[in-house]
N, CA, C, O and CB atoms as a CASP TS submission, in Angstrom:
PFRMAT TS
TARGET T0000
AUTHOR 0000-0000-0000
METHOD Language model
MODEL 1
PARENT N/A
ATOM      1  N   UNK     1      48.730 119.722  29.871  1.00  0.00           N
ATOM      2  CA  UNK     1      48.320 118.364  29.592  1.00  0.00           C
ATOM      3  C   UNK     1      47.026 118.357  28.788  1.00  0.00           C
ATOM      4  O   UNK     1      46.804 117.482  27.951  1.00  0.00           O
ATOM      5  CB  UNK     1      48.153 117.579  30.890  1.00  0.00           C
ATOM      6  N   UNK     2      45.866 119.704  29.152  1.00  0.00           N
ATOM      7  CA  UNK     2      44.809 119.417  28.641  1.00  0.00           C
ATOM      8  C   UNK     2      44.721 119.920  27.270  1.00  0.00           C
ATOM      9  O   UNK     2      43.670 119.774  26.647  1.00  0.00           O
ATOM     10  CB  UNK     2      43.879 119.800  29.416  1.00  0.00           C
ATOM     11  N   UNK     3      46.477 120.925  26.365  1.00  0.00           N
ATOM     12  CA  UNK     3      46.685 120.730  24.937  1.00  0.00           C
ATOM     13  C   UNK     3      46.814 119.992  24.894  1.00  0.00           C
ATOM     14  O   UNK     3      46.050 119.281  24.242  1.00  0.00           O
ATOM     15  CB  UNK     3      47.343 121.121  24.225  1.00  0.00           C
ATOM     16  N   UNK     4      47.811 119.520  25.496  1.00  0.00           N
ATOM     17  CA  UNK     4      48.137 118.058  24.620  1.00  0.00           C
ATOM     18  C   UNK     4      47.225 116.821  23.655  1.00  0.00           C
ATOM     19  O   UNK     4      47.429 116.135  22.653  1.00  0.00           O
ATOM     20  CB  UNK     4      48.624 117.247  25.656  1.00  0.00           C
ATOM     21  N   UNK     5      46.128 117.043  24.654  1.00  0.00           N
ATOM     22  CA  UNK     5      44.911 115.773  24.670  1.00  0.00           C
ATOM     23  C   UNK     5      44.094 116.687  23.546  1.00  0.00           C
ATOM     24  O   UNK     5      43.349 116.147  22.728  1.00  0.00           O
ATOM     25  CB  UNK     5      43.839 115.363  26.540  1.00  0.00           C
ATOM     26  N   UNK     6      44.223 117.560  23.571  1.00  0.00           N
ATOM     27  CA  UNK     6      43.228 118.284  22.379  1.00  0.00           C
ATOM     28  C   UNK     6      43.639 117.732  21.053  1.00  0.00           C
ATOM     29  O   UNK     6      43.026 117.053  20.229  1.00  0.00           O
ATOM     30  CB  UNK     6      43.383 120.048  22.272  1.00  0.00           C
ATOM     31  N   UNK     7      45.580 118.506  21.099  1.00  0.00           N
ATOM     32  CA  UNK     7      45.895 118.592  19.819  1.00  0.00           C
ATOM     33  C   UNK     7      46.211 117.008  19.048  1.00  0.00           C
ATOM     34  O   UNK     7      46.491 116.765  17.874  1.00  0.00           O
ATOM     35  CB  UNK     7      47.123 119.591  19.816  1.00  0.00           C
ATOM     36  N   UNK     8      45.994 115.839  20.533  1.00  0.00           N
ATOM     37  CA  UNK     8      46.293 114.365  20.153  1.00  0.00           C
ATOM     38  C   UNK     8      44.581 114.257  19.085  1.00  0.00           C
ATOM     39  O   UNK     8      44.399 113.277  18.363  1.00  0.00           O
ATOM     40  CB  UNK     8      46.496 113.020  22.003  1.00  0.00           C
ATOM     41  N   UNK     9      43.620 115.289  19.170  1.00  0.00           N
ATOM     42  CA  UNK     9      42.754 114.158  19.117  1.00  0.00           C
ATOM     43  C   UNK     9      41.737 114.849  17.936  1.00  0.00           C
ATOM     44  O   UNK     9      40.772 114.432  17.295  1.00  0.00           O
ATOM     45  CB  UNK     9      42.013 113.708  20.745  1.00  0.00           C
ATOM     46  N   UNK    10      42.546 116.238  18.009  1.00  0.00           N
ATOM     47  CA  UNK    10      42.720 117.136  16.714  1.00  0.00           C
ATOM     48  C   UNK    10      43.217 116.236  15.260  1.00  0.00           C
ATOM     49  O   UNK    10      42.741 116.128  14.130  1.00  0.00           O
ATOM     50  CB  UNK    10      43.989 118.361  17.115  1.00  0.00           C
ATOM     51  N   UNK    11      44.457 115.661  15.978  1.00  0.00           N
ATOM     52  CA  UNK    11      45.376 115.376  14.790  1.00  0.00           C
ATOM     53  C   UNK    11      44.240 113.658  14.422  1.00  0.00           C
ATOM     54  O   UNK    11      43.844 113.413  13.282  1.00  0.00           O
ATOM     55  CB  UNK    11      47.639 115.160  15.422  1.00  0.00           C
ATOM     56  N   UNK    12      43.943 112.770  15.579  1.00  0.00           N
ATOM     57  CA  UNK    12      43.584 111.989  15.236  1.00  0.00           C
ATOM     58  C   UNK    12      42.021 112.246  14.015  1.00  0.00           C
ATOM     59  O   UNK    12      41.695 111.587  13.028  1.00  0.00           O
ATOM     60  CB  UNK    12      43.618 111.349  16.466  1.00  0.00           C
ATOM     61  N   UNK    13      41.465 113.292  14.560  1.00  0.00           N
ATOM     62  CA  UNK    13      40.248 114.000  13.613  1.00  0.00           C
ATOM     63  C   UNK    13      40.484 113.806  12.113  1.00  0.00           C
ATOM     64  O   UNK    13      40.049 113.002  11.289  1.00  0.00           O
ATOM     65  CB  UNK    13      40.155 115.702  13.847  1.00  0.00           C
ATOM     66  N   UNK    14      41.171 114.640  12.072  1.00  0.00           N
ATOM     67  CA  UNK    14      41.699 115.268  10.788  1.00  0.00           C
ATOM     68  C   UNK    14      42.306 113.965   9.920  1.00  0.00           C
ATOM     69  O   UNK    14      42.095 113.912   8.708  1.00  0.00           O
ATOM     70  CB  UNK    14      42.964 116.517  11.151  1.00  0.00           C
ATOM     71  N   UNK    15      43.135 112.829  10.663  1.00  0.00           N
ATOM     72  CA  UNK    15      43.541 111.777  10.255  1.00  0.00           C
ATOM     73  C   UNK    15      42.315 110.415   9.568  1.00  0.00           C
ATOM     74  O   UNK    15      42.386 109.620   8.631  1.00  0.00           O
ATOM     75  CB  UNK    15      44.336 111.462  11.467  1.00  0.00           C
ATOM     76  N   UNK    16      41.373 110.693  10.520  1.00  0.00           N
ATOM     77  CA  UNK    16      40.428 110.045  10.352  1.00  0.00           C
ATOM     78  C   UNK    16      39.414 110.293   9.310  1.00  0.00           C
ATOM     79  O   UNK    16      38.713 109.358   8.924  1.00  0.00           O
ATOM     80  CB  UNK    16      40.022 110.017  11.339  1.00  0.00           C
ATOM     81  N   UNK    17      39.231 111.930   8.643  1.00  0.00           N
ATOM     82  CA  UNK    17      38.783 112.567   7.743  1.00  0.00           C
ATOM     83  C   UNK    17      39.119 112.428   6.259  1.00  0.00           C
ATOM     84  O   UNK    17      38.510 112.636   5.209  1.00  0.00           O
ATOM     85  CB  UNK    17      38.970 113.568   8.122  1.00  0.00           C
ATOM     86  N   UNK    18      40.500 111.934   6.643  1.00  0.00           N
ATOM     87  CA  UNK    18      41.315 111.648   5.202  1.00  0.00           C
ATOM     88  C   UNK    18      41.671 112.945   4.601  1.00  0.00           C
ATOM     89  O   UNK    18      42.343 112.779   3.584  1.00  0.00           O
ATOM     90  CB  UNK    18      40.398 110.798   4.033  1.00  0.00           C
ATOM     91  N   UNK    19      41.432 114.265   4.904  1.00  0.00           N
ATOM     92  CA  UNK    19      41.632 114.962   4.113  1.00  0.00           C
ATOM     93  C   UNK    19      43.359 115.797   4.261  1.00  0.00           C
ATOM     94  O   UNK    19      43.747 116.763   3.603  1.00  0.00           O
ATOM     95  CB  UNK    19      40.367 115.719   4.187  1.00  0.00           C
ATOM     96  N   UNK    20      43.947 115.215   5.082  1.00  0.00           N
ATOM     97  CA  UNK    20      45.883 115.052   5.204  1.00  0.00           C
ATOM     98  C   UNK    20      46.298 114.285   4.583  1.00  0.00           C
ATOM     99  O   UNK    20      45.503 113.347   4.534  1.00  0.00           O
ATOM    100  CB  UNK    20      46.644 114.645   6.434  1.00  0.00           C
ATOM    101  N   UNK    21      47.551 114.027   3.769  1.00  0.00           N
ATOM    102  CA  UNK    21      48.346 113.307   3.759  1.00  0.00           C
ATOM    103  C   UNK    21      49.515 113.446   4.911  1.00  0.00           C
ATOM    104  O   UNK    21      49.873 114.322   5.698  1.00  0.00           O
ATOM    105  CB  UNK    21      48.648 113.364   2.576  1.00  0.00           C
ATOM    106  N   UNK    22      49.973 111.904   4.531  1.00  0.00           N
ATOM    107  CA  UNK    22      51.153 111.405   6.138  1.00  0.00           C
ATOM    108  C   UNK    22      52.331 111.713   5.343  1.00  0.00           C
ATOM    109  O   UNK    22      52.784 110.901   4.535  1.00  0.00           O
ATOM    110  CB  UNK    22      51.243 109.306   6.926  1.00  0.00           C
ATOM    111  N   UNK    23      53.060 113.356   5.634  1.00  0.00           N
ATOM    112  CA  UNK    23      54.188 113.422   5.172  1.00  0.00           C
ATOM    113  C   UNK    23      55.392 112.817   6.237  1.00  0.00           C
ATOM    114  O   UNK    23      54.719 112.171   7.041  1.00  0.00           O
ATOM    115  CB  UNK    23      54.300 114.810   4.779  1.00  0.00           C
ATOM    116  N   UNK    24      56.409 112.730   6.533  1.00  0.00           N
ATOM    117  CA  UNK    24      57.922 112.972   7.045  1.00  0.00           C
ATOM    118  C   UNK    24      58.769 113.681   6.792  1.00  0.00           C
ATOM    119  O   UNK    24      59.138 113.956   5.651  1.00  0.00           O
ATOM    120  CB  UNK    24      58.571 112.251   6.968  1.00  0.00           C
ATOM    121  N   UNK    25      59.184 114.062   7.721  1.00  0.00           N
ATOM    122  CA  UNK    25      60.268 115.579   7.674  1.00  0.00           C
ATOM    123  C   UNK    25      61.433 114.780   8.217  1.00  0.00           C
ATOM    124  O   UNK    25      61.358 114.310   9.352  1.00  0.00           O
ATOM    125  CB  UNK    25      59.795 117.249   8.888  1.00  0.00           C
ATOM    126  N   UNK    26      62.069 114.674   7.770  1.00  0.00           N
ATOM    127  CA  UNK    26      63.282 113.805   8.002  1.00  0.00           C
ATOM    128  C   UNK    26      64.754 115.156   8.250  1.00  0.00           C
ATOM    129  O   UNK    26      65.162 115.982   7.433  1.00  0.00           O
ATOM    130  CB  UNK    26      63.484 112.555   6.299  1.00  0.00           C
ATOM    131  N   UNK    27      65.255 114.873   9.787  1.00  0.00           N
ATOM    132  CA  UNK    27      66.130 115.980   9.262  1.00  0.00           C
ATOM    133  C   UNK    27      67.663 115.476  10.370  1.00  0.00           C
ATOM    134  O   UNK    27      67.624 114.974  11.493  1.00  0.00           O
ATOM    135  CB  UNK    27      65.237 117.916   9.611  1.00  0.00           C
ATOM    136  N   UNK    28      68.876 115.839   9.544  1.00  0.00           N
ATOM    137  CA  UNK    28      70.306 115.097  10.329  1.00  0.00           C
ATOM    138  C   UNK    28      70.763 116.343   9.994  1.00  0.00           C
ATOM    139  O   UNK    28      70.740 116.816   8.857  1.00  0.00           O
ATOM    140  CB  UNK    28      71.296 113.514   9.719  1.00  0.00           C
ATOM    141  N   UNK    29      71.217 116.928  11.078  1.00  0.00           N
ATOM    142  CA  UNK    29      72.727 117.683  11.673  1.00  0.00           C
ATOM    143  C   UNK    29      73.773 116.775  11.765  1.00  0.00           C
ATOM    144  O   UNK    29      73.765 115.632  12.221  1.00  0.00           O
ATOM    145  CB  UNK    29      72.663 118.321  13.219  1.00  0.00           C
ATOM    146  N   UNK    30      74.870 117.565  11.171  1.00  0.00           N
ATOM    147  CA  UNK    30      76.065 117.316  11.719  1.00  0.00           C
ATOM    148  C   UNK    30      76.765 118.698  12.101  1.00  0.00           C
ATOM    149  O   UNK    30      76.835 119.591  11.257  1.00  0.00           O
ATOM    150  CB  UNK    30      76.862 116.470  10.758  1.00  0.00           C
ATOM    151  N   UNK    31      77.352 118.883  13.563  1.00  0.00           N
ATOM    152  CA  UNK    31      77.694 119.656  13.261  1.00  0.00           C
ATOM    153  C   UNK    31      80.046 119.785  13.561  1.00  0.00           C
ATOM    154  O   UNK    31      80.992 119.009  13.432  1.00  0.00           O
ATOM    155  CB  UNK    31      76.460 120.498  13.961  1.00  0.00           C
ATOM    156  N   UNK    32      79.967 120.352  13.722  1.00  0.00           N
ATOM    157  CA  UNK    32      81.559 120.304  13.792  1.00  0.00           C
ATOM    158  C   UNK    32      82.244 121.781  14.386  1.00  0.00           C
ATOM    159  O   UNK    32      81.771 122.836  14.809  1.00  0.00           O
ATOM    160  CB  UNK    32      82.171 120.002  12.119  1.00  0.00           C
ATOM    161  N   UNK    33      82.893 121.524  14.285  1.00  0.00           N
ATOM    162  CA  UNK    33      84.103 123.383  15.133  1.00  0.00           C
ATOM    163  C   UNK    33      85.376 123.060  14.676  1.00  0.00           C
ATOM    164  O   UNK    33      85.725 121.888  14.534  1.00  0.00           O
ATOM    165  CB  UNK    33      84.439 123.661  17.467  1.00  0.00           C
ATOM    166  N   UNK    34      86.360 124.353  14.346  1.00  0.00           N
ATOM    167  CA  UNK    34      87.591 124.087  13.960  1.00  0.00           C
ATOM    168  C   UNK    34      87.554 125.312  14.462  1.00  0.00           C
ATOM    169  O   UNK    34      86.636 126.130  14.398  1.00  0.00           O
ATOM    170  CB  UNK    34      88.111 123.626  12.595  1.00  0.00           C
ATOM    171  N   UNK    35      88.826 125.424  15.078  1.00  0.00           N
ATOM    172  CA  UNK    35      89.594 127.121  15.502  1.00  0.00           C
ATOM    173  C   UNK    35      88.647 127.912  16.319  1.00  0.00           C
ATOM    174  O   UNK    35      88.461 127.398  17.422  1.00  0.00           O
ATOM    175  CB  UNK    35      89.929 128.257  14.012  1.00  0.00           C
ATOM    176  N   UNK    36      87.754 129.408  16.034  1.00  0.00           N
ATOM    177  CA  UNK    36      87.014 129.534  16.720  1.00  0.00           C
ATOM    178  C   UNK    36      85.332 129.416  15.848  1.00  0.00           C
ATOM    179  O   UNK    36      84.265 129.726  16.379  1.00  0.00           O
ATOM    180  CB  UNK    36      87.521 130.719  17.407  1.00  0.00           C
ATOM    181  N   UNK    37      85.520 128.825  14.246  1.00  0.00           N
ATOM    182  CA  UNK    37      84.259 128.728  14.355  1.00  0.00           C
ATOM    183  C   UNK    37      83.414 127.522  14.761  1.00  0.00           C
ATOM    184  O   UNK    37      83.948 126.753  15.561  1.00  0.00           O
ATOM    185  CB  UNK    37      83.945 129.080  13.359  1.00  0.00           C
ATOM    186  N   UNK    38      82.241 127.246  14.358  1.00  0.00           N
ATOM    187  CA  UNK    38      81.333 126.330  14.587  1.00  0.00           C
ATOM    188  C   UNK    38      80.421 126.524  13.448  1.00  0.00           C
ATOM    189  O   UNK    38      79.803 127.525  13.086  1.00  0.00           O
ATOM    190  CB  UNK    38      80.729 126.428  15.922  1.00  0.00           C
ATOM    191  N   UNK    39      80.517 124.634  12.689  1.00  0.00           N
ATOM    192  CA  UNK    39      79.780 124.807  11.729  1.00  0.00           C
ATOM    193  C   UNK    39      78.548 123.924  11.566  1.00  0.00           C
ATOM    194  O   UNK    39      78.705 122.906  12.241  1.00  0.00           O
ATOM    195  CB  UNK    39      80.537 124.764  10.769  1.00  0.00           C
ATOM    196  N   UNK    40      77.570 123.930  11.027  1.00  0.00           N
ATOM    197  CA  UNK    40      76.416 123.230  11.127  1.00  0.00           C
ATOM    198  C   UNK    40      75.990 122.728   9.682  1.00  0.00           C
ATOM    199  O   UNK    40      76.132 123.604   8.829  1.00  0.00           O
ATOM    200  CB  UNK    40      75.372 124.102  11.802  1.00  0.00           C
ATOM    201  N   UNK    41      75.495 121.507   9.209  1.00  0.00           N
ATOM    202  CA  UNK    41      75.185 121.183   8.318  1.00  0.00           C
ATOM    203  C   UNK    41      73.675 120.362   8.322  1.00  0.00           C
ATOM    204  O   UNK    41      73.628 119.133   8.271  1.00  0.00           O
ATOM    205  CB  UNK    41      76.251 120.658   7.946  1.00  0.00           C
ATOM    206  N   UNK    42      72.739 121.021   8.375  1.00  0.00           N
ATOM    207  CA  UNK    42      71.205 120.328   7.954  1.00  0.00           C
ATOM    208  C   UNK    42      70.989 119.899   6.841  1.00  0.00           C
ATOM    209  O   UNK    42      70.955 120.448   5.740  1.00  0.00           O
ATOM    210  CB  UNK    42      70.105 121.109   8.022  1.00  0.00           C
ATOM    211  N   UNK    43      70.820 118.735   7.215  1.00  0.00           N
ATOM    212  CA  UNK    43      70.190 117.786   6.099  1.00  0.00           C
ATOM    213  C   UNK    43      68.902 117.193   6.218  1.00  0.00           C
ATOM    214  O   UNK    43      68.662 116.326   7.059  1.00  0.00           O
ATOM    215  CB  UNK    43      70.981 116.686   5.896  1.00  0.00           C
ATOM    216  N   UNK    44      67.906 117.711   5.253  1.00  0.00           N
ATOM    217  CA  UNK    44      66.555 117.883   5.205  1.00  0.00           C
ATOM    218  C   UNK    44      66.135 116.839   3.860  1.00  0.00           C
ATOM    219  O   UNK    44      66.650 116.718   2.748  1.00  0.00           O
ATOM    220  CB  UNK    44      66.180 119.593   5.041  1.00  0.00           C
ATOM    221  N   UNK    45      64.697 116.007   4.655  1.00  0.00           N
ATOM    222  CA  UNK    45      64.687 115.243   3.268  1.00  0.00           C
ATOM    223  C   UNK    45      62.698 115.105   3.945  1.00  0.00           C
ATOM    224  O   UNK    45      62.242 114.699   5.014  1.00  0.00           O
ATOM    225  CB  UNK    45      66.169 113.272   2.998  1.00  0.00           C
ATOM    226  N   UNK    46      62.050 115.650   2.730  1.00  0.00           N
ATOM    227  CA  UNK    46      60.200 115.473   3.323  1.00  0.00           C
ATOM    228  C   UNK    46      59.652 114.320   1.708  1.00  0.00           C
ATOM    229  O   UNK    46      59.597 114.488   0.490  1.00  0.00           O
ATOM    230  CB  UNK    46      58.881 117.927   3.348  1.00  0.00           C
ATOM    231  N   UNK    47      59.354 113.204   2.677  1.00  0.00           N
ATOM    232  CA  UNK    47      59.134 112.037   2.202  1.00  0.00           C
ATOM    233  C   UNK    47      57.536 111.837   2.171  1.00  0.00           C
ATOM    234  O   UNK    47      57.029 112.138   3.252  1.00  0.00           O
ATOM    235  CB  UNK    47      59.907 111.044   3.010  1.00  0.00           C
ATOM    236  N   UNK    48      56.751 111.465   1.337  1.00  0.00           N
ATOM    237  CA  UNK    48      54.982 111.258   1.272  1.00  0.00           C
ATOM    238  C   UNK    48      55.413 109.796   1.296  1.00  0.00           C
ATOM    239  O   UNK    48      56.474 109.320   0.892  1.00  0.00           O
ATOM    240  CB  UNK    48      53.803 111.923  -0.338  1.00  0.00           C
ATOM    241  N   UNK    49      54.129 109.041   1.984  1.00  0.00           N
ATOM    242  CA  UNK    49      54.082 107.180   2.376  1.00  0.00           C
ATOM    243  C   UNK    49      53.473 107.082   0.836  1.00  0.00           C
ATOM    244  O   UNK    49      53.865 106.146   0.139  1.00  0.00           O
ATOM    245  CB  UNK    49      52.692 106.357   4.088  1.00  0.00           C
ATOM    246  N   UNK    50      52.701 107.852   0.396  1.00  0.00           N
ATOM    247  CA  UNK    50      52.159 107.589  -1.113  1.00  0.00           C
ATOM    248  C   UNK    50      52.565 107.622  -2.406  1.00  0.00           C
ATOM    249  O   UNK    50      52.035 107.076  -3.373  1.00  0.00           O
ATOM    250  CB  UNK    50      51.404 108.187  -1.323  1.00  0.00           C
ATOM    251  N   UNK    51      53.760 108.452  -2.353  1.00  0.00           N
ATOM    252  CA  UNK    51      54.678 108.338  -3.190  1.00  0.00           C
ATOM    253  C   UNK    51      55.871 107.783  -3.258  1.00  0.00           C
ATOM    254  O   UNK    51      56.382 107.624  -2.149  1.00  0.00           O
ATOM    255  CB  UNK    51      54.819 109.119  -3.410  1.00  0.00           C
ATOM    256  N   UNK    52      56.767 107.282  -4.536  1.00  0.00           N
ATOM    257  CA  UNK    52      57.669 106.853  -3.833  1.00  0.00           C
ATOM    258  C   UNK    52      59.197 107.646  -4.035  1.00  0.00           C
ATOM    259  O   UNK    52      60.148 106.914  -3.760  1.00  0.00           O
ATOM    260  CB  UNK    52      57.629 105.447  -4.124  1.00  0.00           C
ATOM    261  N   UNK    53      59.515 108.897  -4.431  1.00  0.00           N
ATOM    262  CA  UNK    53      60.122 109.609  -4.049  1.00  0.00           C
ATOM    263  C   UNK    53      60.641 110.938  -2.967  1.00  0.00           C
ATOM    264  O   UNK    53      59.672 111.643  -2.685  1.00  0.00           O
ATOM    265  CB  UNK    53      60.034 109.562  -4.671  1.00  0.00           C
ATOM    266  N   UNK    54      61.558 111.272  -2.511  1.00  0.00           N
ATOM    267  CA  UNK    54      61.501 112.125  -2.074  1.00  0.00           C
ATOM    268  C   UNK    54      60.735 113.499  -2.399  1.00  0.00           C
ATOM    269  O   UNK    54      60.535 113.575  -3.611  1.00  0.00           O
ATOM    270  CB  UNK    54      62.394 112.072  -1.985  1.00  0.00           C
ATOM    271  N   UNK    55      60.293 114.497  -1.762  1.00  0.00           N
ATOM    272  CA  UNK    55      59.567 115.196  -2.444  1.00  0.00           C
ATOM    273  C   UNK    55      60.015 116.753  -2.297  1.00  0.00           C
ATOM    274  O   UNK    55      59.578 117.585  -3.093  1.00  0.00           O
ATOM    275  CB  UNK    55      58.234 114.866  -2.069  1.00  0.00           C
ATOM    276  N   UNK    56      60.804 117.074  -1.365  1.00  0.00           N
ATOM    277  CA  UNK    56      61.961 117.885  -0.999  1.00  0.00           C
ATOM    278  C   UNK    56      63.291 117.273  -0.248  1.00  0.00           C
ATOM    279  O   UNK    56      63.238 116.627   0.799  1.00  0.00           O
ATOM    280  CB  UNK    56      61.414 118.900  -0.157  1.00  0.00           C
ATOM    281  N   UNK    57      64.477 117.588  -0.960  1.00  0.00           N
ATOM    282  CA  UNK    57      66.022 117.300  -0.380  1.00  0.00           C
ATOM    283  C   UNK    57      66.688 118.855  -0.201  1.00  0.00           C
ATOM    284  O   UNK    57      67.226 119.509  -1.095  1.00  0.00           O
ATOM    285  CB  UNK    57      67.095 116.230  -1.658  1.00  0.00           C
ATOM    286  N   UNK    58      66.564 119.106   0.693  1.00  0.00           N
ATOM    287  CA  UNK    58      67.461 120.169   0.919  1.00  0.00           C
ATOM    288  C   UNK    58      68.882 120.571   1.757  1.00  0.00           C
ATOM    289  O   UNK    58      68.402 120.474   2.886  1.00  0.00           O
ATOM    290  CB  UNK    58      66.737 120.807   1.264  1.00  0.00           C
ATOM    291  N   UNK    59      69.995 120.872   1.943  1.00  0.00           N
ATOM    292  CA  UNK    59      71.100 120.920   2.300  1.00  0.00           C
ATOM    293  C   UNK    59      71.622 121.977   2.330  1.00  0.00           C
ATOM    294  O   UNK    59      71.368 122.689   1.359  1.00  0.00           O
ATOM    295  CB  UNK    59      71.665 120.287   1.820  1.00  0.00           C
ATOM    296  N   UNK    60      72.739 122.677   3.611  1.00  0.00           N
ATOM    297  CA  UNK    60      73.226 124.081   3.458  1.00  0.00           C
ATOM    298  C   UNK    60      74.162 123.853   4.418  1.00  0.00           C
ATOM    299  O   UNK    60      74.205 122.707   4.866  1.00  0.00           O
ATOM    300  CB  UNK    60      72.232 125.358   3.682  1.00  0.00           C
ATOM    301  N   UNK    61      75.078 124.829   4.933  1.00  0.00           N
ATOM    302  CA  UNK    61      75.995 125.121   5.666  1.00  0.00           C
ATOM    303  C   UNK    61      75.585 126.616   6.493  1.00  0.00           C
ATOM    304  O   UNK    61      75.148 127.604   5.903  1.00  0.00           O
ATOM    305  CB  UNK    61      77.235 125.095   4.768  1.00  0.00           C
ATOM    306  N   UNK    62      75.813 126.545   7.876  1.00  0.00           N
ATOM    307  CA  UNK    62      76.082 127.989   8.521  1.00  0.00           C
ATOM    308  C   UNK    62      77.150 127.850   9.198  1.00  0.00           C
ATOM    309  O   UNK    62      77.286 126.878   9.941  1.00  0.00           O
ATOM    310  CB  UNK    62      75.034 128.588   9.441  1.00  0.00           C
ATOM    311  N   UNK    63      77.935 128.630   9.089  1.00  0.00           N
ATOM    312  CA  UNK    63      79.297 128.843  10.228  1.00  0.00           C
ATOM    313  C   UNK    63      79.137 130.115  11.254  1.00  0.00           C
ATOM    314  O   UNK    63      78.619 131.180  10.916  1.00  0.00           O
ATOM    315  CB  UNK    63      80.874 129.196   9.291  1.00  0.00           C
ATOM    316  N   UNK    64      79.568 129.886  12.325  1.00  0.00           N
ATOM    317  CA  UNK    64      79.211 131.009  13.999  1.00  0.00           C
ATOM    318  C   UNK    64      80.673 131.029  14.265  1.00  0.00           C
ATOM    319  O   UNK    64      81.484 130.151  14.561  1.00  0.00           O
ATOM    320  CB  UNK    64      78.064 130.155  15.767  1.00  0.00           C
ATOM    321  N   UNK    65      80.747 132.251  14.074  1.00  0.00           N
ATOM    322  CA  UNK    65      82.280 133.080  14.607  1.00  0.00           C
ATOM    323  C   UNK    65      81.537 134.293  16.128  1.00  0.00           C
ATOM    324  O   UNK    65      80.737 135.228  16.156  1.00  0.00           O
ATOM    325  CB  UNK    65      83.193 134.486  12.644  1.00  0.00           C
ATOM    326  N   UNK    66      82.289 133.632  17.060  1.00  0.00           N
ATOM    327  CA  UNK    66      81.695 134.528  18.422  1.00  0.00           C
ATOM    328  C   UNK    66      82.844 135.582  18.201  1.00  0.00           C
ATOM    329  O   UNK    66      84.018 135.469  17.850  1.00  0.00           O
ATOM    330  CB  UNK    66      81.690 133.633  20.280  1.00  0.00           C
ATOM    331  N   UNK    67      81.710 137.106  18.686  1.00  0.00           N
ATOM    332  CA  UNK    67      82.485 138.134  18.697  1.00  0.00           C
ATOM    333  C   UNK    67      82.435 138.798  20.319  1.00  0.00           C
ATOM    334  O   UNK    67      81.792 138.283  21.234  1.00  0.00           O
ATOM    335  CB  UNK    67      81.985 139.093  17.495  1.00  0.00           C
ATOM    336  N   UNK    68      83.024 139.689  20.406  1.00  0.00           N
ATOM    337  CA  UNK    68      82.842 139.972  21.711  1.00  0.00           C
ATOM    338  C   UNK    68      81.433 140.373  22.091  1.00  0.00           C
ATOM    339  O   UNK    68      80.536 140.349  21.248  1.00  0.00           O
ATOM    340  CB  UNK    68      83.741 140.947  22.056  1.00  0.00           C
ATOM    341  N   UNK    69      81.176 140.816  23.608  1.00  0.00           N
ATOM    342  CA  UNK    69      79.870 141.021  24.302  1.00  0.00           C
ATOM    343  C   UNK    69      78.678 140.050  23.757  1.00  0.00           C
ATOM    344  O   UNK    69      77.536 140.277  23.358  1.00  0.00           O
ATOM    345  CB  UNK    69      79.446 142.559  24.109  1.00  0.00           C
ATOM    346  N   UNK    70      79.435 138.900  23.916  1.00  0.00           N
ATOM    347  CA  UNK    70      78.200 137.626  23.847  1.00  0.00           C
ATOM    348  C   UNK    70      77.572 137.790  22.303  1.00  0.00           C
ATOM    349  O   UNK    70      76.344 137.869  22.329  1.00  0.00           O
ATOM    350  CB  UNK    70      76.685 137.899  25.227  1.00  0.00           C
ATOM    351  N   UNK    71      78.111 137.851  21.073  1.00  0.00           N
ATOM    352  CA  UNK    71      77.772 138.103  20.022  1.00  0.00           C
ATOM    353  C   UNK    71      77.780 137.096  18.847  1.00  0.00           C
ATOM    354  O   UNK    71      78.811 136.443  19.009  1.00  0.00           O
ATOM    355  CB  UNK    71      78.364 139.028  19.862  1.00  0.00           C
ATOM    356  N   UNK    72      77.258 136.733  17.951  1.00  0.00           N
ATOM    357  CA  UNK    72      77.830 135.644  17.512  1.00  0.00           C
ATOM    358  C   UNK    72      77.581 135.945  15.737  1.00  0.00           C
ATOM    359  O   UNK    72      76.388 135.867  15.444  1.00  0.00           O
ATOM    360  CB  UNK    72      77.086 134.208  18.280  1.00  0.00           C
ATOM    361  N   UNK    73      78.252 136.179  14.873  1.00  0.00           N
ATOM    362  CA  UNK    73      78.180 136.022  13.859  1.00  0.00           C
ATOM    363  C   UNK    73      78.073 134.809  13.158  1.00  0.00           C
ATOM    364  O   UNK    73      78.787 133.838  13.406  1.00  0.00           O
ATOM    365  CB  UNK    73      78.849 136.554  13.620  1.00  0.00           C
ATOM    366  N   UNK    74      77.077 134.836  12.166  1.00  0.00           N
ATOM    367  CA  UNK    74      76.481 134.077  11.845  1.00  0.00           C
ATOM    368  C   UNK    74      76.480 133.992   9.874  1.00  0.00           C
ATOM    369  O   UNK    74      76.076 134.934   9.192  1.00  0.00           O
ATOM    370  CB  UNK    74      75.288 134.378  12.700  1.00  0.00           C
ATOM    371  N   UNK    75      76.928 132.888   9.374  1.00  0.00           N
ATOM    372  CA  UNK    75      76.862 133.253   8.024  1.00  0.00           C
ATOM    373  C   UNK    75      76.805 131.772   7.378  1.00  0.00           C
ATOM    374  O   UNK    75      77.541 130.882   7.805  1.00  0.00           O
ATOM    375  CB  UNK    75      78.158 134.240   7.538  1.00  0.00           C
ATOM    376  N   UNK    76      75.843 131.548   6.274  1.00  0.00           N
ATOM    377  CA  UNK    76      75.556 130.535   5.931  1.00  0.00           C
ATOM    378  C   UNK    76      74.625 130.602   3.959  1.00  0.00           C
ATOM    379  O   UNK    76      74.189 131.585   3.361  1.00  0.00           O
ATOM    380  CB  UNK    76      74.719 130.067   7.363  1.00  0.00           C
ATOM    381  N   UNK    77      74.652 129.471   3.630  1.00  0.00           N
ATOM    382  CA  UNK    77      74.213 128.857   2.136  1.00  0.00           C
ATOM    383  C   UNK    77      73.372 127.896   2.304  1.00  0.00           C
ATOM    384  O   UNK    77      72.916 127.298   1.329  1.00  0.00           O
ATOM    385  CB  UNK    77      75.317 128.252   1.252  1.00  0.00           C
TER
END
């Protein structure tokens, strides 16, 4: 509890200094399964209040094929 109150008052510091900008990390999963894999799709978007475009969009795919002894292959773009 007594991070918490630090890093609340850390962040309020630093906010108050002006020397941050207020980004957003904006981020949506979807994910899905067919047969035995499982697939995941992140969708990433980091937005500035000062600008008015996005300022990174990023997007990919990983698919998880389980192998035996608790294993999980993993492969993704």
């Amino acid at each position: 509890m007594r991070l918490a109150a630090v890093l609340v008052c850390l962040f309020i510091l630093t906010a108050l200094a002006g020397a941050q900008d207020f980004q957003l990390w904006n981020e949506i999963d979807l994910a899905a399964s067919w047969r035995n894999f499982d697939f995941l799709v992140p969708l990433l978007a980091r937005t500035d209040t000062r600008r008015p475009n996005p300022q990174l969009a990023a997007t990919g795919i990983t698919a998880d094929f389980p192998l035996p002894w608790h294993l999980t292959l993993t492969g993704g773009y």
